[in-house]
N, C-alpha and C positions, 0 to 999 in steps of 0.2 A: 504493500500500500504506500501509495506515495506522503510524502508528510505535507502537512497541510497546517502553514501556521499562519493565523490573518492579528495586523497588529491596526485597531481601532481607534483615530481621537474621536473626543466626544462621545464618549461610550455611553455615558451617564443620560446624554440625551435623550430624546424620545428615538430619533432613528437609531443611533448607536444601541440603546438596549433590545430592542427587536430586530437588527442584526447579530448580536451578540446571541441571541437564542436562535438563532434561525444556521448562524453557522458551527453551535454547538452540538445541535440538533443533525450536524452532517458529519460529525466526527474532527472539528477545527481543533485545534490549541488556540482558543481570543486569547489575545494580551490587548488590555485595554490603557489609553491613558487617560489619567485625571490627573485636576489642578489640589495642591493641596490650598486647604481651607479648613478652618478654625472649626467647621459644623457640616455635619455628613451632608453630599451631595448626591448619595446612591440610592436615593428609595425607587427608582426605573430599573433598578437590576439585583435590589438586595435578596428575591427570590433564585438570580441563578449565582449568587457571590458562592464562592467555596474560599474555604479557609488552605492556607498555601500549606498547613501541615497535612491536612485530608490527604487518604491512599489517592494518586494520580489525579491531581488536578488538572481542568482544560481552563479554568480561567483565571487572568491573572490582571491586575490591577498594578500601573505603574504614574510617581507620580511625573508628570512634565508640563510642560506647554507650550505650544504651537511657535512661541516666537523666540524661545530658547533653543538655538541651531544643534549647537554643542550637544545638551543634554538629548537629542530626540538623536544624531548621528549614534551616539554614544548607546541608546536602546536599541537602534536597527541593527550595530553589529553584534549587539549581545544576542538580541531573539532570532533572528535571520529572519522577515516574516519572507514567507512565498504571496503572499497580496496586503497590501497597506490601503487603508480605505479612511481617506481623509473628513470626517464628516463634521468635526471641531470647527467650530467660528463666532462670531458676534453675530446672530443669525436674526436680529429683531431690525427690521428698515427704519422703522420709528425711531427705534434706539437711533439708528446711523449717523441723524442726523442730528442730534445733542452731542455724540462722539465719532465723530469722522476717523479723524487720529488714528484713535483706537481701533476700529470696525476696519482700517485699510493694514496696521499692522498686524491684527490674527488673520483676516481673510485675505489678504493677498499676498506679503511678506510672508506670512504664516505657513502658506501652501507652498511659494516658492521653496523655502528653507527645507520643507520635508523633501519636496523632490532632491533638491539638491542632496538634502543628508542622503536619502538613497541612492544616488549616484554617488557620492564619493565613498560610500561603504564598500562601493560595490559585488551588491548582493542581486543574484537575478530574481525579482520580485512583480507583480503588476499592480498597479496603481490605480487608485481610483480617487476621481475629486466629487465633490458633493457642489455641484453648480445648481443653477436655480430657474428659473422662470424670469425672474426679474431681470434677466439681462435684457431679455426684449423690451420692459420697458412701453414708450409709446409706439411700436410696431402693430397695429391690427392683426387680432387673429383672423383664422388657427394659425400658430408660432408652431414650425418645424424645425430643424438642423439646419435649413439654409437660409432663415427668414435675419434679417437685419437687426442687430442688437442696438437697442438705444435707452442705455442705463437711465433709470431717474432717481435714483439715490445714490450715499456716499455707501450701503451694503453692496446695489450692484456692480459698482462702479469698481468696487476691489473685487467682487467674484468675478469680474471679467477678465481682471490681469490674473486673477487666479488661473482661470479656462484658460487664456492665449498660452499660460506658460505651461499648462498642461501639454499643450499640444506642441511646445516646441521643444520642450524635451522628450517629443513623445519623434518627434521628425530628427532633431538635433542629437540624441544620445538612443537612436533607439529602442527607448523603454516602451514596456507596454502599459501604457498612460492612458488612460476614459475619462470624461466629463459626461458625469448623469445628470441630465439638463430637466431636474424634477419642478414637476407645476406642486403648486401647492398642497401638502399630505398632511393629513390630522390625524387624531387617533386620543383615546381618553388618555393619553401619559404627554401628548403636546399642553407645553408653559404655559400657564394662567392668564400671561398678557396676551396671547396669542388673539385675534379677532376671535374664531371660530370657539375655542374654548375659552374666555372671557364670556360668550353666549352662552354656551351650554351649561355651566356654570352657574352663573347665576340666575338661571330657567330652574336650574333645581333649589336653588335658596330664595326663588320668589316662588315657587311653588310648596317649597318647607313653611313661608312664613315669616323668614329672617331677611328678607332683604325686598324692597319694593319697583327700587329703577334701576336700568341699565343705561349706562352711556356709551357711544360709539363718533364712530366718526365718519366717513361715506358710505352711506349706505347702499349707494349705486357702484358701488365696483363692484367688475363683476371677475372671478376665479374658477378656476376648473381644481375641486375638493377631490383630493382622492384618500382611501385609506394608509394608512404609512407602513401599516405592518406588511400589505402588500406589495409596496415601493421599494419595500428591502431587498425582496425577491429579485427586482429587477439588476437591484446592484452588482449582486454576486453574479447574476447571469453575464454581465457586461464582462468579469476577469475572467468569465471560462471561455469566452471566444477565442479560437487563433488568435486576430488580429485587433488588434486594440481599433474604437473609435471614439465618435460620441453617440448619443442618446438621447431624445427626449420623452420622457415620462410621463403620462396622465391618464387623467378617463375619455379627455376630449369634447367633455358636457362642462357649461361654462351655466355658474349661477350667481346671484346677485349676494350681496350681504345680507339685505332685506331678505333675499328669498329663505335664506340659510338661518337668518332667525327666526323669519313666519315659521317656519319647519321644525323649528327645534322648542317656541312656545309652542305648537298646534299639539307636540308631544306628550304635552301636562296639561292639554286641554286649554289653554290660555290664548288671549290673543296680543301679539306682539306688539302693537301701536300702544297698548294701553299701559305698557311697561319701557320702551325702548325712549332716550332722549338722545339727541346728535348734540354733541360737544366736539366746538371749535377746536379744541387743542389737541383733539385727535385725530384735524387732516393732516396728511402729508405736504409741506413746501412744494415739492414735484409730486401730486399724483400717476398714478398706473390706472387707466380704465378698465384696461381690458385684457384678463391673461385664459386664451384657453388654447389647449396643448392639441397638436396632432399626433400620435403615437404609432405611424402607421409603420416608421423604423422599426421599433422596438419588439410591434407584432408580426413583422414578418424577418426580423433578424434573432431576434431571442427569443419570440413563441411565448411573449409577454402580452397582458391584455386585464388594464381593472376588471375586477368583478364588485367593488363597493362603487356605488356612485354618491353625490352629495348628500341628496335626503336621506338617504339609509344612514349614509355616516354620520346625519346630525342626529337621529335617533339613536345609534350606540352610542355619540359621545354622554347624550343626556341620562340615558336610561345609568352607564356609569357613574356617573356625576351625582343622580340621585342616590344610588347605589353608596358611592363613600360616604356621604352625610349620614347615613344612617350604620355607620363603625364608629 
């Protein structure tokens, strides 16, 4: 059997932890990285954590971060991974733009330096970057692989030199380097500030009783929702191809925000206008109108293809959502 060792940033995240089950689940050794920090940041994986004394561990928890070269060189030639799967960043667009700086030093710096530490290990490995939707930007869909990228924030704007330099080390050093060009993926373990879960969320604690209004910010944008535990699948297919490419990811059904929350009160029986307020502070400087994904690469190169679409996924996130409140 060939060895199979895949090394994860952002493990802890939503995608990170249902990759981490999903290629444990295939017989991987995960070596995951996290930031240390004063207060646990595992509760997405503290069900597959093992303790590094346990007979034959496959998972293993290492501390680093994205913008320390040194120390991430210094892990690659210790574990040798055979696929590195970058999914670590300042992943919030809102954030971007109170910290630019920052948001372009982990996601585009941050990505650079891992390729780089991979090559100068030089370990034969294949690489994956965790790109976005958001490159395209004001581009009208459906967004494919060849549609014109036009960033509108300081997040897309560093996942792009992320992308380019994937792929020029991918032409430039012959690695086998992917950019998974994923539309938007939820799932009940996406971050609280998130749009999609900020809704479902508190659909269930105005449906509890504990809380009576929701704020948001454009309601008319409109996203193509997919589930994420599925989107993980797609990832690992992209390392098992011969030949490295890119990829875009979605379900290719594009829905409103409004529609996304009508859906997620109609859940609890509620009706969303009676609860939902638009607050100023939560437009974006550059909005994004309109992201919805064509996926028809992905389906006929990787035999990939959603099976959750938006409404279904607002009702698992909520029916979840109501679900934890009551532990």
């Amino acid at each position: 059997m060939s060895r199979k060792v895949a090394l994860i940033t952002g493990v802890t995240g939503q995608d990170g932890s249902y990759l981490a089950e999903l290629l444990l689940s295939k017989g991987y050794e995960v070596h995951g990285l996290i930031r240390r920090s004063s207060t646990f940041s595992t509760s997405r994986i503290d069900h597959i954590y093992q303790d590094p004394h346990e007979t034959d561990p496959k998972l293993f928890l290492h501390y680093g971060d994205l913008i320390d070269g040194v120390g991430l060189t210094n892990l690659i030639r210790e574990i040798k991974p055979t696929e590195v799967y970058n999914l670590g960043a300042q992943s919030h667009v809102q954030v971007s733009f109170t910290m630019p700086q920052y948001t372009g030093q982990v996601d585009a710096v941050g990505a650079v330096g891992l390729l780089e530490s991979i090559r100068s290990a030089g370990i034969n490995t294949r690489f994956y970057q965790a790109s976005t939707s958001e490159l395209f930007g004001s581009t009208p869909p459906p967004q494919n692989e060849e549609s014109v990228f036009k960033p509108r924030s300081p997040y897309a704007a560093a996942k792009l030199m992320a992308y380019w330099c994937t792929i020029n080390y991918r032409e430039g050093y012959g690695m086998h380097a992917t950019n998974g060009i994923l539309f938007n993926h939820e799932s009940p373990r996406r971050g609280e500030t998130f749009v999609t879960r900020k809704i479902t969320r508190a659909v269930a604690e105005i449906a509890a009783g504990s809380k009576k209004k929701l704020f948001l910010g454009n309601l008319d944008a409109v996203r193509d929702w997919g589930y994420a535990k599925e989107y993980v699948e797609s990832m690992w297919l992209m390392l098992q191809q011969d030949k490295p490419s890119d990829y875009v990811v979605a379900t290719g059904v594009g829905a409103t925000v409004k529609d996304f929350a009508e859906a997620s009160f109609a859940r609890v029986g509620l009706n969303w206008q009676d609860h939902i307020e638009v607050d100023q502070k939560y437009i974006r400087p550059t909005e994004v109108d309109a992201l919805i994904g064509d996926p028809s690469k992905a389906a006929n190169k990787l035999n990939w293809k959603a099976k959750t679409h938006w409404k279904e996924l607002a009702e698992i996130m909520v029916d979840a959502d109501i679900a934890a409140l009551k532990k």
